[in-house]
N, C-alpha and C positions, 0 to 999 in steps of 0.2 A: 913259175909259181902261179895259181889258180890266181883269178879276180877273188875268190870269196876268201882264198888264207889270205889276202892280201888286205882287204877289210878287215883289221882288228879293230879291235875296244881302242876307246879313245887314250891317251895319257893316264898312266893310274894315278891317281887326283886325292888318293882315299890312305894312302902310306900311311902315315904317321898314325891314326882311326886304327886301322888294320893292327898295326906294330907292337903301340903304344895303351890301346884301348883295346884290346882283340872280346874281350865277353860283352863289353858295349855294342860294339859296333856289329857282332854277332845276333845281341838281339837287339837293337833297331831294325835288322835288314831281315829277322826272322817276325817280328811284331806290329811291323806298320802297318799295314794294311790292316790287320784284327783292331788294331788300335782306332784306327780311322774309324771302321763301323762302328764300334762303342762309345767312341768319343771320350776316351781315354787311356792312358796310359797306363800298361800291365804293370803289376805290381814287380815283373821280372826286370821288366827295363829299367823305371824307376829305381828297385835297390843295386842296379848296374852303374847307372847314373851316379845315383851316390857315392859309390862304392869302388871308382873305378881311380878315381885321380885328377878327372878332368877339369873339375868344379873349381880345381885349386891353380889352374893357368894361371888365373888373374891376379890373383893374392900375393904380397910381395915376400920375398924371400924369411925374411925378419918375420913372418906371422905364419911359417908352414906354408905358403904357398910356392909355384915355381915363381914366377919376377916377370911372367909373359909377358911382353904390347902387342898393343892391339893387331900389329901384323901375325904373330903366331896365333891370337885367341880369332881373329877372320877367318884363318886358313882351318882352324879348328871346329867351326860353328860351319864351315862349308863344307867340310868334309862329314857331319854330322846333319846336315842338309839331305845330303844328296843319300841317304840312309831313310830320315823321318826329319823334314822338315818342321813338325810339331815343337819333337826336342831339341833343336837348332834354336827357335825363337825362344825356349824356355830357359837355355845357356846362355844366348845372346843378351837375354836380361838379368841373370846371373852376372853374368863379367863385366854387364851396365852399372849394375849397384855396386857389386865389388869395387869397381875401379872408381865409382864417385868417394866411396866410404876411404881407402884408400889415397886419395887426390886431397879431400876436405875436413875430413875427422882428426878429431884430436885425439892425439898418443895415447888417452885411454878409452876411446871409443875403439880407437884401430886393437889394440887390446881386446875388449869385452869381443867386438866383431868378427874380428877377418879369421882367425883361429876357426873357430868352429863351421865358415864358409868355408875355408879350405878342405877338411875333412869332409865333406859332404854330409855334417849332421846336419847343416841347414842349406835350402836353398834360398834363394833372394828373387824378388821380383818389384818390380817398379808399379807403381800407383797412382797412374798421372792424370788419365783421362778422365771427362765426367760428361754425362749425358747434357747437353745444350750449351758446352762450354766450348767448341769448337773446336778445331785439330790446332789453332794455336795455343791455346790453353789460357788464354787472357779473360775469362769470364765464370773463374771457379767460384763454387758453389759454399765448397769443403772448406770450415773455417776451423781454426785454432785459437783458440782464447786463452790470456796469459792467469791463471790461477797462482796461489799463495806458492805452490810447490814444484810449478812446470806448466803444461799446458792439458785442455782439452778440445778434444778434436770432434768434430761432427761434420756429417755430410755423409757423400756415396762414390764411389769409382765404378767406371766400367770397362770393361775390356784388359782389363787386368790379366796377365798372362803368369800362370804358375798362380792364380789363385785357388787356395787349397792347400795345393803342395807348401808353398815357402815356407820358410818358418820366419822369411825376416821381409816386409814390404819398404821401401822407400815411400813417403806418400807425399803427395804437393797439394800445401793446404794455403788460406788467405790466412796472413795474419795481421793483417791491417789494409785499409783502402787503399787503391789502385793511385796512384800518380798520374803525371802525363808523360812516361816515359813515351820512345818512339818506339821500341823494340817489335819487332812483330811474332815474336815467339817466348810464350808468358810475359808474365807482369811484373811490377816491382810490388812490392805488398806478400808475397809468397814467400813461403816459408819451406827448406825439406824436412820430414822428418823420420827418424826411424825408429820400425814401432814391430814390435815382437810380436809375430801369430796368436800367441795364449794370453797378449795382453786383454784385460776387461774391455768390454766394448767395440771388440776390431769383430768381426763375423763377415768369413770369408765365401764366397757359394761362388760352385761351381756351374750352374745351370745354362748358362749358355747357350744353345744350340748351332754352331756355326757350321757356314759353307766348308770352308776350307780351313785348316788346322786345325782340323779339329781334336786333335788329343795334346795340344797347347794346356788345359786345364784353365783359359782365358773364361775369367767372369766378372761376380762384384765383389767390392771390398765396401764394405757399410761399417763407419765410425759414429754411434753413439756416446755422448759423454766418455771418450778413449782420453783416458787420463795417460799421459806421457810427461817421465819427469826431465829438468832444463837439458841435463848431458844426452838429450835422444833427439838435438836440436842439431841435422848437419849441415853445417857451414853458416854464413853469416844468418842472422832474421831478417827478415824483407828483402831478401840477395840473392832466393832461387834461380832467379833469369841468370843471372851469373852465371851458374852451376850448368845450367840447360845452356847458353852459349858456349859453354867450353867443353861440350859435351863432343859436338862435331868436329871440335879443336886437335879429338883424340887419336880421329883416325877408324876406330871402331865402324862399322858400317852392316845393316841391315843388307847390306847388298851382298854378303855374303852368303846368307841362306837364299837370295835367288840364283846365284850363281850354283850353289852347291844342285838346286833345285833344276835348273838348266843342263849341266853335266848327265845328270840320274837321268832326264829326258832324251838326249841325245843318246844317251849310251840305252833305251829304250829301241829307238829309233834303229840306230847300231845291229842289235840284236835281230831286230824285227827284218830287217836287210838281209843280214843274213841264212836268217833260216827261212824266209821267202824263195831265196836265190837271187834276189833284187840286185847284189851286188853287181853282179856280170853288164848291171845298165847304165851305162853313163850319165842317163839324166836322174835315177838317183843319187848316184856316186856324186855328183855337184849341186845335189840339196842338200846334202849332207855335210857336205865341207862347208856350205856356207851353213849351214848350225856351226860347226864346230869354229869357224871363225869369229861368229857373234860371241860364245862360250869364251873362247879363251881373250877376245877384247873386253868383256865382262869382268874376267877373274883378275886381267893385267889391273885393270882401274881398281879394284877392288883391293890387288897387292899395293898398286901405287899410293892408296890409301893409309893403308894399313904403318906404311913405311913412312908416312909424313913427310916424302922428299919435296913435296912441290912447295913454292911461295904463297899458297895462301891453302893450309891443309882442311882447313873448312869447308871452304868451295868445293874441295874432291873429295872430300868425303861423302858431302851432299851428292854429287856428281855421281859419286861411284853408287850409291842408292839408286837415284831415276835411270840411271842407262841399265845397270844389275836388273833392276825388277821388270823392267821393259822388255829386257834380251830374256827372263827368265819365261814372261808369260808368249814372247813370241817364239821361243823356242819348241816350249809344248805345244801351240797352237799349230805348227808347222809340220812336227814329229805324230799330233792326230792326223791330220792332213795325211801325210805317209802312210800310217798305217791302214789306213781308209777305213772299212769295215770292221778291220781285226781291234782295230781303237774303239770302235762305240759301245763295246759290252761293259755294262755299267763296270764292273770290279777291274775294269784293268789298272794296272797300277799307275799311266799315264795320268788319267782322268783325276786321281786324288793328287799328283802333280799341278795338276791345272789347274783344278782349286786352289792349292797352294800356294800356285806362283801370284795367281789373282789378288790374293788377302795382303802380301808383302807392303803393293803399292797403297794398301788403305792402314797400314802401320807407322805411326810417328816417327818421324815426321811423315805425314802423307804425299803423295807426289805429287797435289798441287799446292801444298804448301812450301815440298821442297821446292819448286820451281821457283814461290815468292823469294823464298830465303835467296837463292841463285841469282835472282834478276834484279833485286829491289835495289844495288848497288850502283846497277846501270840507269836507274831513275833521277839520279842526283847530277 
């Protein structure tokens, strides 16, 4: 058998996408690139999106949903990665809220909610960040005041992904002064809450401009006197850090759109060998494997996550984050390298990968703060 039939495509990584999701996954892998340049999402993917089934991994069985954990909804948001990582991150914060609402709501908020998240008449996106409040989130801005009827919320978020699209935000507001907790990821004094797109005073923009993911729909969420009544309060008052601690608890992990983003580059890479005739060289053929070995020691941490099998699922969770988005951004950088010249024309699809991979580690948690979370244990 020739060196070059011998060079096939990596593992098909993308099954279930393929099977499961076939008009999805059709137009991801027909629309990202146009996406990219416009800096949004066609309206074809979008009602694919909706429309497909995938929305509803998260949602537990009792509310129309399938009953997934987090190991099926990873392997889902990576295989959706490695298509258009934009709409990976916009899932990944779908099955973020899902699974908080889910975990923390009460029997009739799971009610009013997880239903129509399942169907895909709404998406969900989380509403955490705010400009000078830091990647740990201990210095928010956004308050909630307790009114005769519920609350009112003010302040601004930014970086909000799936602002626009959603129809339902999670949002992390103060609702009373800071303590001296130690925690180093939020505060006690915070509040979640969830707050309906059309409610009065939520105004969503998408203006943006970013480097990489850019058809995320990531912007600001600006709360004006947003009157929210007491049942749109989830889980305890002043108990968010709670919520955000037990978040990593879950398994879920952002390292899964770098991985899925790692894969799509290699298998660039792959390609590009190929029809070079590059394969017949040796010292390609062993750059290559070692992509393919960083890739799949990415994806095992990332399942290892997913599955909660270790004694502290935290830590690997976290874990599976800083190694994923590391392997995903030196992956690209390796796979341009390879391709030499044939990689530097702006459109090639590599380069909207490198952007991509780039943005993961500046996403919450960020990688120097995951590293705090990882080390701070070793301080005591």
């Amino acid at each position: 058998m020739a060196a070059r039939e011998r060079l096939t495509s990596v593992h098909d990584h993308h099954a279930i996408l393929r099977r499961d999701y076939p008009g999805l996954d059709e137009a991801l892998r027909r629309d990202a690139a146009t996406a990219d340049v416009a800096g949004r999402l066609s309206d074809d993917v979008l009602a694919h999106l909706r429309s497909s089934g995938i929305l509803a991994a998260a949602v537990p069985a009792a509310y129309g949903g399938l009953g997934a954990g987090a190991a099926t909804t990873n392997d889902l948001i990576r295989q959706v990665a490695a298509a258009d990582p934009s709409v990976a991150i916009i899932l990944f914060q779908h099955y973020a809220v899902t699974a908080r609402i889910s975990e923390w709501a009460t029997e009739e908020q799971k009610q009013r909610f997880l239903p129509p998240l399942a169907t895909g008449e709404w998406i969900a996106a989380s509403a955490w960040s705010e400009s000078g409040a830091g990647a740990d989130k201990r210095n928010l801005s956004t308050t909630a005041d307790r009114t005769a009827t519920g609350w009112s919320l003010n302040g601004a978020k930014t970086f909000t992904t799936g602002a626009g699209l959603a129809q339902l935000y999670l949002v992390l507001a103060q609702t009373s002064a800071p303590g001296g907790d130690d925690g180093i990821y939020g505060s006690d004094g915070q509040t979640f809450f969830l707050i309906e797109a059309d409610r009065p005073g939520l105004i969503a923009d998408t203006g943006m401009d970013l480097v990489g993911m850019r058809a995320s729909a990531t912007g600001f969420v600006e709360l004006h006197g947003c009157r929210v009544p007491l049942d749109n309060v989830l889980g305890p008052v002043g108990q968010a850090a709670r919520i955000i601690a037990g978040v990593r608890q879950s398994g879920a992990t952002l390292g899964a759109v770098s991985v899925g983003i790692a894969e799509a580059a290699l298998e660039l890479a792959l390609t590009h060998a190929r029809r070079r005739g590059l394969d017949g060289a040796q010292a390609v053929r062993h750059r290559l494997a070692d992509l393919a070995a960083q890739v799949e020691s990415a994806r095992a941490l990332v399942e290892r996550a997913g599955r909660r099998e270790s004694s502290d699922p935290g830590t690997t969770t976290l874990l599976s984050k800083l190694h994923a988005s590391r392997t995903g951004e030196q992956v690209c950088l390796e796979a341009q390298r390879l391709l030499g010249s044939a990689g530097y024309l702006r459109d090639h699809p590599l380069n909207r990968l490198a952007r991509d991979a780039r943005a993961v580690g500046l996403m919450g948690p960020t990688n120097d703060l995951t590293r705090e979370l990882v080390s701070m244990p070793w301080t005591a």
